[in-house]
Residue, then its C-alpha position, 0 to 999 in steps of 0.5 A: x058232319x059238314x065242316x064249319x071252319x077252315x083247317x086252320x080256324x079249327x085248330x086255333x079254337x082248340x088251341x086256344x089255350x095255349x099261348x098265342x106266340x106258340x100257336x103262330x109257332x106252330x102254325x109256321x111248322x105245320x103249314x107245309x103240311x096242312x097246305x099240301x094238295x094230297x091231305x084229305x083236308x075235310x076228314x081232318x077237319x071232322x076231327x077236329x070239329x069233334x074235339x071241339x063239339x065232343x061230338x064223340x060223346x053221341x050215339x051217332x058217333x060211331x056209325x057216322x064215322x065207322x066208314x070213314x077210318x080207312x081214310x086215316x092211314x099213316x100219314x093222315x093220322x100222324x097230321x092230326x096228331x101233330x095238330x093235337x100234340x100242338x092243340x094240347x102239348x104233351x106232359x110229362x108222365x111221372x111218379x111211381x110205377x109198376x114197372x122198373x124205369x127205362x135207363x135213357x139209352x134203353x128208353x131211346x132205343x125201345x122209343x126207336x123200335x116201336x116209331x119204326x117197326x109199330x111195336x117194341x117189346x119193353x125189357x123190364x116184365x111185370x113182377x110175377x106176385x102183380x101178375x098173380x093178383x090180375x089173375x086171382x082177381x079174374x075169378x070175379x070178372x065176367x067173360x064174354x066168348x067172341x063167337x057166340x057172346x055166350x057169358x063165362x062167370x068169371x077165370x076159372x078152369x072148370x069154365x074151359x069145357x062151357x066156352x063155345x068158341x077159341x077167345x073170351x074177353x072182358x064183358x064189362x071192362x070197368x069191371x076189369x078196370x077195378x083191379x088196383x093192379x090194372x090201374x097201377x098198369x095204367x098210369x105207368x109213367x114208363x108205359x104213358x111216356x113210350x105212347x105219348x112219344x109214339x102218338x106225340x101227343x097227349x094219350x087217351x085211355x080207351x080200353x082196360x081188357x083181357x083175353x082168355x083163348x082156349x083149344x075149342x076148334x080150328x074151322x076158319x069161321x071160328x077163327x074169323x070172329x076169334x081174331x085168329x086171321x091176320x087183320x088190322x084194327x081201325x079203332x081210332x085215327x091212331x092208337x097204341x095197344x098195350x099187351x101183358x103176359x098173364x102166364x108164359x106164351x110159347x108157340x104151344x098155347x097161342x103166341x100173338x104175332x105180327x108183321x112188322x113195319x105194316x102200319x106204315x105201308x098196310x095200304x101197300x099190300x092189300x088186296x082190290x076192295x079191301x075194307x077195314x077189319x077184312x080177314x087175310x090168309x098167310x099165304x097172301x101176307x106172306x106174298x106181300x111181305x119179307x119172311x123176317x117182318x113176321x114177329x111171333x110174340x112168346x115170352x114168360x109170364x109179365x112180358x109188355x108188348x106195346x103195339x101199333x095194331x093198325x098193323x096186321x096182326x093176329x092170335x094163334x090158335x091155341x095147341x094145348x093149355x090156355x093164354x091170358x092176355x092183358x090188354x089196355x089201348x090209348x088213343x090220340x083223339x075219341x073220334x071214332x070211339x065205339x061209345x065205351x066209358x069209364x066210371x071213377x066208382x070202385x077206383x082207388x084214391x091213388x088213380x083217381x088223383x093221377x087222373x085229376x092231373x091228366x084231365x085229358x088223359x081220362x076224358x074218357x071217363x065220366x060216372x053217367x056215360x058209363x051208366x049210360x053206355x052199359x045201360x044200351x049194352x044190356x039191353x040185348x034181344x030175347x033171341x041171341x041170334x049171334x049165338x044161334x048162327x054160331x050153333x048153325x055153323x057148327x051143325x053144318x060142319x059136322x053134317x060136312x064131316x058126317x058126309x065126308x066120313x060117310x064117303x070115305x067107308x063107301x070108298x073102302 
């Protein structure tokens, strides 16, 4: 997309629903920065010009801007979103909650900790009987496994033995979205207040997710497309990613981990002709960064994680049992977006009036994108090629071990 406007008309036509003397206001703050020579002015006015076109809502969207997020680092993300926290000032997120209020001081300091570091953990867990009914609802939600796109009908054990790979996650995330509990998690005001304060300005709900990992296999390919290698997300110019516990996490059955602070400085670390979604070893991370920024996610079941996942970051393969993740994301603009949308049907009154008073908040959400979007999703090849490379794989490993053992004999 060929910018149309300059940065500063771009920003007036979004802003124009706010006060004229504020935006002149705003102007003045920001002009330090939109006039500093190092931005990179024209990705910023791309995104601009999509909240204006809602050009996010095409097709072509994600593959015209797919090569573009690395662009996005720290600073570039946090202009774009002080220009939409001036464009659509932040609200106040309040009303009942799943989650037992932050006293300020407790509020301030987790605020502090996820500004610095790129993730906090809250102090308060999700009680154990709205952990449970997640759970007791995951019978009737469609799994996808990562390595193969193999379908699992729904969280049970007896499906351990059928995934072909180390993760499975939701399918159809709408599907997931209408648990009452998940939509309670969602318009938390605790959880929103946190990542309106990250983000500084108003969150975008994007994902409604869970993730079930399993002891399958440890080969580095499998690991690869079950997110179990150190890598960074680029979803969206800047997000916050929230994680629940659906049962205690120990380093037995596959803790989340992360390097702290690297979302500020990933650019700092990475190796030559590195692209986004790339796949590093520990011990290249660990030559890079101190031994004490490798945070290891484990706590009881109803555990928050709100995080930064720009950072690098990955799931630890399971040892024993299983872990049951929760994740939603929220986003500071769609720009980016990979064409996911929410439908209000199956969703209780409650939330549906909560998203009637954040309008922005729930852009994301609309009956006929939705249909829209699962209509292209399902319309997938006779031939699953993903899960035949998958087979491929694993036959080239056993002929590999086949050999290895055959050698061995030999040798004795």
């Amino acid at each position: 997309m060929k910018p149309t406007l300059t940065l500063e008309q771009a920003f007036r036509e979004l802003a124009r629903g706010v006060e004229p003397a504020a935006i002149e206001v705003a102007l003045e703050q920001l002009r330090p920065y939109l006039s500093d020579p190092a931005i990179n002015e024209a990705a910023v006015q791309e995104v601009l010009e999509s909240e204006l076109s809602g050009s996010y809502f095409e097709d072509s969207h994600f593959k015209a801007t797919a090569s573009k997020k690395l662009l996005f680092d720290y600073e570039l993300s946090e202009l774009v979103c002080r220009l939409l926290g001036r464009a659509f000032p932040p609200t106040s997120f309040s009303g009942p909650g799943v989650i037992k209020p932050l006293e300020s001081a407790a509020a301030e300091e987790t605020r502090a900790h996820l500004d610095k570091h790129g993730f906090c953990i809250l102090p308060h867990r999700l009680d154990q009987a709205t952990c449970e009914e997640i759970v007791r609802a995951l019978d009737r939600v469609d799994f996808r496994v990562k390595a193969t796109s193999e379908i699992v009908r729904g969280y049970q054990p007896q499906n351990v033995n059928r995934i072909s790979g180390n993760t499975c996650w939701v399918d159809d995330q709408q599907q997931f979205l209408q648990i009452p509990q998940v939509q309670q998690l969602a318009s938390d005001p605790t959880i929103l207040n946190l990542i309106q304060d990250y983000l500084g300005c108003i969150p975008i709900h994007d994902q409604a997710n869970c993730w079930w990992s399993i002891n399958h296999r440890t080969s580095r390919r499998t690991m690869k497309s079950d997110a179990q290698l150190y890598h960074q997300d680029k979803d969206f110019v800047r997000f916050v990613k929230v994680f629940v516990h659906l049962n205690d996490v120990t380093d037995e059955n596959g803790p989340h981990t992360y390097i702290a602070g690297s979302a500020r400085d990933y650019l700092q670390h990475v190796p030559p002709n590195y692209s986004v979604g790339q796949r590093l070893d520990d011990d290249y991370l660990q030559s890079q960064y101190a031994s004490d920024r490798f945070v290891t996610m484990r706590g009881e079941q109803g555990t928050i994680l709100l995080e930064d996942t720009s950072g690098f970051h990955k799931g630890t393969p399971v040892q024993r049992g299983h872990r049951l993740m929760l994740q939603l994301e929220y986003c500071c603009s769609l720009y980016g977006s990979p064409g996911l949308s929410f439908s209000y049907d199956g969703l209780t009154p409650e939330y549906v009036d909560f998203a009637k008073q954040h309008p922005r908040m729930f852009m994301n959400y609309d009956n006929s994108r939705y249909l829209r979007y699962i209509a292209k999703k399902r319309k997938r090849p006779l031939v699953d090629r993903k899960r035949i490379r998958h087979q491929l794989r694993l036959f080239g490993e056993y002929l590999g071990r086949l050999g290895a053992n055959t050698r061995l004999k030999k040798s004795a």
